[in-house]
NUVEXKE-651547 format. One record per atom (N, C-alpha, C): x, z, y; residue in one letter. Coordinates in steps of 0.1 Angstrom, whole numbers, plus 5000, padded with zeros to 4 digits. Atoms other than C-alpha are relative to their C-alpha. Layout:
N
XZYA
...
! end
This chain:
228
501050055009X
470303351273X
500450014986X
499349975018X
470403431234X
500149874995X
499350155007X
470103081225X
501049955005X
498550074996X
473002981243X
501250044995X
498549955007X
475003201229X
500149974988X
499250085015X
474303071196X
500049875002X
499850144991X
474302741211X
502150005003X
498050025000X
478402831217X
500850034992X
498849985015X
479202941186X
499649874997X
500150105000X
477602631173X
501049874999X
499350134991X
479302411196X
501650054994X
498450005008X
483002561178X
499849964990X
499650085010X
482302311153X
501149935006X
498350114999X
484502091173X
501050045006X
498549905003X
487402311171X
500649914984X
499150065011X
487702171135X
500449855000X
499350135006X
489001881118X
498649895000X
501450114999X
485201721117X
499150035006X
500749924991X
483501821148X
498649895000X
500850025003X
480101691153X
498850014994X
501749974998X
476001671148X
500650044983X
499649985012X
477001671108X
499950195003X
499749845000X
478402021108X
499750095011X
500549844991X
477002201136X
498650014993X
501549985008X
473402111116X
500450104990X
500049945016X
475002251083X
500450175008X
500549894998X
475602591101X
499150065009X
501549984997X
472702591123X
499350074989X
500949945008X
470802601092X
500350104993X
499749895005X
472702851078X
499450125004X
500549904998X
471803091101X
498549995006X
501449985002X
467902981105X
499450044991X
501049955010X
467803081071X
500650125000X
499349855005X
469503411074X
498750055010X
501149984990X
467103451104X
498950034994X
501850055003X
463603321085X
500750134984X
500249935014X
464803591055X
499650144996X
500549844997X
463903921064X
498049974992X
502050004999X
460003721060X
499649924991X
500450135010X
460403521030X
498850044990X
500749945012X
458503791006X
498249985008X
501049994996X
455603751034X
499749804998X
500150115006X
456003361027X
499849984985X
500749995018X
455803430989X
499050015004X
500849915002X
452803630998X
498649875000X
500750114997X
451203341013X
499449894989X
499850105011X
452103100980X
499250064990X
500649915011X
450703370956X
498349965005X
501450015000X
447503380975X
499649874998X
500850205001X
447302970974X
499849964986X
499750005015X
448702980937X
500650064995X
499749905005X
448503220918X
500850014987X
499249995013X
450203090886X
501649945004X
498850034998X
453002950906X
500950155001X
499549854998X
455603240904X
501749915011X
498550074992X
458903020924X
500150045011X
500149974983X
459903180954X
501049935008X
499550104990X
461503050983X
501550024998X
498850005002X
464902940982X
501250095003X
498949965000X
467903130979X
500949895008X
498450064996X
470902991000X
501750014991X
499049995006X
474002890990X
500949905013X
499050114985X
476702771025X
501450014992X
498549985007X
479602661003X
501149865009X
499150074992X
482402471012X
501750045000X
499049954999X
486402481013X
500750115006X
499449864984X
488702771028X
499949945018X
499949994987X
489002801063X
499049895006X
501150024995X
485802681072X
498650085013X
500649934991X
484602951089X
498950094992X
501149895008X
481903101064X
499850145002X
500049854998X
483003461064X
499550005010X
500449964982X
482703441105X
498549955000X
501250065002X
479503261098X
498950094997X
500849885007X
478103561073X
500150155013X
499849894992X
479503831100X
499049985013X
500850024989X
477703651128X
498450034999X
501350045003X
474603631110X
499350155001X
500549845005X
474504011099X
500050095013X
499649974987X
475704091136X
498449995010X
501650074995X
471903911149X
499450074997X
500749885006X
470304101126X
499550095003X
500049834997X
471104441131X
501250015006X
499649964990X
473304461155X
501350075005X
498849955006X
476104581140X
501449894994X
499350105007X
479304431132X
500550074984X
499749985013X
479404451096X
500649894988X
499950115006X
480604271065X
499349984988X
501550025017X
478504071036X
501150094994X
499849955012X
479104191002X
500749914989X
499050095006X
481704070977X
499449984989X
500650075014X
481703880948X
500250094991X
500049915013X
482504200930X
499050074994X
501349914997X
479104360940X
498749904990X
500950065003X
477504020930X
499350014983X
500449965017X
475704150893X
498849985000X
501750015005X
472104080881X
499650125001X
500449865000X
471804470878X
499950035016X
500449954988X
472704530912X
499449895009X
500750134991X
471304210929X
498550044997X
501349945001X
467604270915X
499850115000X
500749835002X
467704700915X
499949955017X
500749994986X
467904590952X
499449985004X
501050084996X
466104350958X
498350035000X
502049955005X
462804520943X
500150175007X
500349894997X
463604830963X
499550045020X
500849974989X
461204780993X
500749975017X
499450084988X
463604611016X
500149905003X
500050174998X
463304311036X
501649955006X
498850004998X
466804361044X
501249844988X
498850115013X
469004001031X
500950084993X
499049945010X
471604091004X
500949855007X
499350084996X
474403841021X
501650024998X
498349925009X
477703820999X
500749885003X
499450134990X
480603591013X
501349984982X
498850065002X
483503390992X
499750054977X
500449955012X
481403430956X
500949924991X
499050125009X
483703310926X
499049924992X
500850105010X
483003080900X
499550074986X
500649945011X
482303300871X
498750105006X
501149964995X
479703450896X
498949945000X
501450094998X
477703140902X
500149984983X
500650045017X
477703060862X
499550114999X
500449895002X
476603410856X
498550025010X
501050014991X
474003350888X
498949894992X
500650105007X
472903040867X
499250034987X
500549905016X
472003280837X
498650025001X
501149864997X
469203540858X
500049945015X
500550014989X
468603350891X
498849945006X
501250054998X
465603160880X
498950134999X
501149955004X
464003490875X
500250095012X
499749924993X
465103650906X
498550075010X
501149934994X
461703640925X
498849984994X
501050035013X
459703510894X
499650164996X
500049905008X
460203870878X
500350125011X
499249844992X
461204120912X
498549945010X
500749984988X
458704000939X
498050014995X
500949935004X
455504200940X
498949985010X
500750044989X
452704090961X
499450125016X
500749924995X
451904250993X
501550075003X
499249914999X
455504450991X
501549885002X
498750044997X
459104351004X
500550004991X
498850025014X
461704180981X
501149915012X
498650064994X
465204100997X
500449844996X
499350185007X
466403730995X
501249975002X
498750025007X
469703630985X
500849895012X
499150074997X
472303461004X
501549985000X
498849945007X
475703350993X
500949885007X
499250084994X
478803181007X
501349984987X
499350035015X
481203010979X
500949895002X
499350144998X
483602720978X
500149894989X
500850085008X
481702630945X
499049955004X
501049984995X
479102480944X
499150014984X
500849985015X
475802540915X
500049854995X
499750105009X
475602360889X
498149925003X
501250034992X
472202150905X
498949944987X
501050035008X
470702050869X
499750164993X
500549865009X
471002440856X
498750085008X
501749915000X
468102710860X
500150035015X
500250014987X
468802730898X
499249925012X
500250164993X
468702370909X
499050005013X
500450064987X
466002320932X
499650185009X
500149914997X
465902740933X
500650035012X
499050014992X
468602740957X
500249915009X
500150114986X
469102560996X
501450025000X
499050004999X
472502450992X
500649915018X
499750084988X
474202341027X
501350014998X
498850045003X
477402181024X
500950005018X
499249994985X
480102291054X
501649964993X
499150055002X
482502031053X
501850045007X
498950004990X
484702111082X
501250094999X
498649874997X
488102321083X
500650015008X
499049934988X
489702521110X
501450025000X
498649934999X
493602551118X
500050145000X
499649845000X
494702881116X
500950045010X
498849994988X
495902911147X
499550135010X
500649924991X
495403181179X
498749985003X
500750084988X
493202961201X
498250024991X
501950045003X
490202911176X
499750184990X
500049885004X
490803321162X
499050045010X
500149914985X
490403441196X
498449925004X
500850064994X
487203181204X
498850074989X
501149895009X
485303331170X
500450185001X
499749854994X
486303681184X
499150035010X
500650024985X
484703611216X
498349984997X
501650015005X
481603481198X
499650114990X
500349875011X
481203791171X
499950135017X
500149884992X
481904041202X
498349955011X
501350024992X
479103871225X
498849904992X
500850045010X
476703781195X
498549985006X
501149994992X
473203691205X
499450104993X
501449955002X
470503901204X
498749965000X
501050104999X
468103651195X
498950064989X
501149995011X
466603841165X
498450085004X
501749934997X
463904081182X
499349925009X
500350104994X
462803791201X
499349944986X
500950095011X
462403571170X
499350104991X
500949915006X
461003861149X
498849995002X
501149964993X
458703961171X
498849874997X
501250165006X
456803561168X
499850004988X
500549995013X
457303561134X
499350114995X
501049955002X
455803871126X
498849955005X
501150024998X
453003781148X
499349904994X
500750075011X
452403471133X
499450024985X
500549925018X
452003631098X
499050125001X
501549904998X
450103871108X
498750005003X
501150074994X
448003661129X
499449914996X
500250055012X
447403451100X
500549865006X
500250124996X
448503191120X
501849914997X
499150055003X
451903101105X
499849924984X
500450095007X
452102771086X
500850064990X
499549985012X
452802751052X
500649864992X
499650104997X
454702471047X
501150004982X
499749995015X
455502401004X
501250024998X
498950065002X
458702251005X
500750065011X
499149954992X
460102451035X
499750105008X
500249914994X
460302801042X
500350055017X
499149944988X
462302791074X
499049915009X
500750054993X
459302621088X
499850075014X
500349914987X
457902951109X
501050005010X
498949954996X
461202991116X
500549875010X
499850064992X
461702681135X
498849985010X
501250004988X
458302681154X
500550135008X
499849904991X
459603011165X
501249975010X
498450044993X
463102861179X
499449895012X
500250094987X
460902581198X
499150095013X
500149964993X
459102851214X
500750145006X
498449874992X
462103101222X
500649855010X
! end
């Protein structure tokens, strides 16, 4: 069953130092919004047609938190769901306003998912990130949405603030064999949950029948997890 298998990564929160509902929520959500993001520009689409002067698109992520938390394995797992492939995000070297928006507006619903972003990244993100889907997403057409892993966190009164879904992952991992070898085990037998949930969410958007929900995009995205 693909939920169970993310159901067992999950459950290696309590491997760390703060096991419990807390932190298995904070990366839960992580990866319901890596999930719900392939379909957020079809959730703009929705907002544009309701209101058309609002230009705010749906939140950017930000899963920050101390080292050895697990994040990287968090971003690898996510991109692994995906597509299927074990690959890795994108560094904080890549992270640039030039190349963040020439992608984003180039017809892919593909996330941009960049892991261990520094701090002169998020100030520099705080510059050009209120204009990320204000000024790139185009109605009717795919724009990429942003997700970033950091052990800053934004500055929550600058031009981001309510732009961005910050989830705070408190917990930290030993650095030992035992919990290597247990996220080894969960990356090699990764679920394949995403053409499953795809499949609903397209249909619901297509079928006009996915809610639109103001304040929370990862709405579809959880109606589709209670009927997977």
């Amino acid at each position: 069953n693909q939920l169970e298998k993310i159901e067992s990564y999950v459950e290696t929160m309590d491997n760390s130092h703060l096991p419990g509902l807390k932190t298995k929520m904070a990366l839960s959500e992580y990866l319901l919004s890596g999930l719900c993001s392939p379909f957020d520009s079809l959730w703009m689409d929705i907002r544009k047609s309701r209101y058309k002067r609002v230009t705010e698109g749906p939140q950017m992520t930000s899963y920050f938190g101390g080292s050895g938390n697990g994040k990287s394995y968090a971003s690898r797992y996510l991109l692994k769901m995906i597509t299927g492939l074990d690959l890795e995000p994108l560094s904080s070297d890549d992270f640039t306003e030039k190349r963040v928006r020439g992608v984003a507006k180039n017809g892919s619903c593909m996330p941009m998912i960049f892991d261990d972003l520094k701090r002169n990244r998020i100030l520099e993100w705080d510059t050009w990130g209120k204009f990320f889907w204000e000024r790139g997403h185009v109605l009717g057409r795919p724009h990429s949405q942003l997700l970033v892993t950091a052990n800053d966190r934004i500055n929550s009164q600058g031009n981001l603030g309510r732009r961005v879904r910050e989830i705070w992952m408190e917990a930290t991992f030993e650095n030992n064999g035992a919990n290597t070898e247990t996220v080894e085990s969960c990356l090699e037998n990764c679920s394949d949950i995403f053409q499953y949930f795809s499949a609903i969410v397209i249909d619901m958007y297509f079928g006009k029948a996915a809610p639109y929900e103001h304040l929370d995009p990862l709405k579809v995205g959880r109606m589709a997890i209670d009927q997977l």
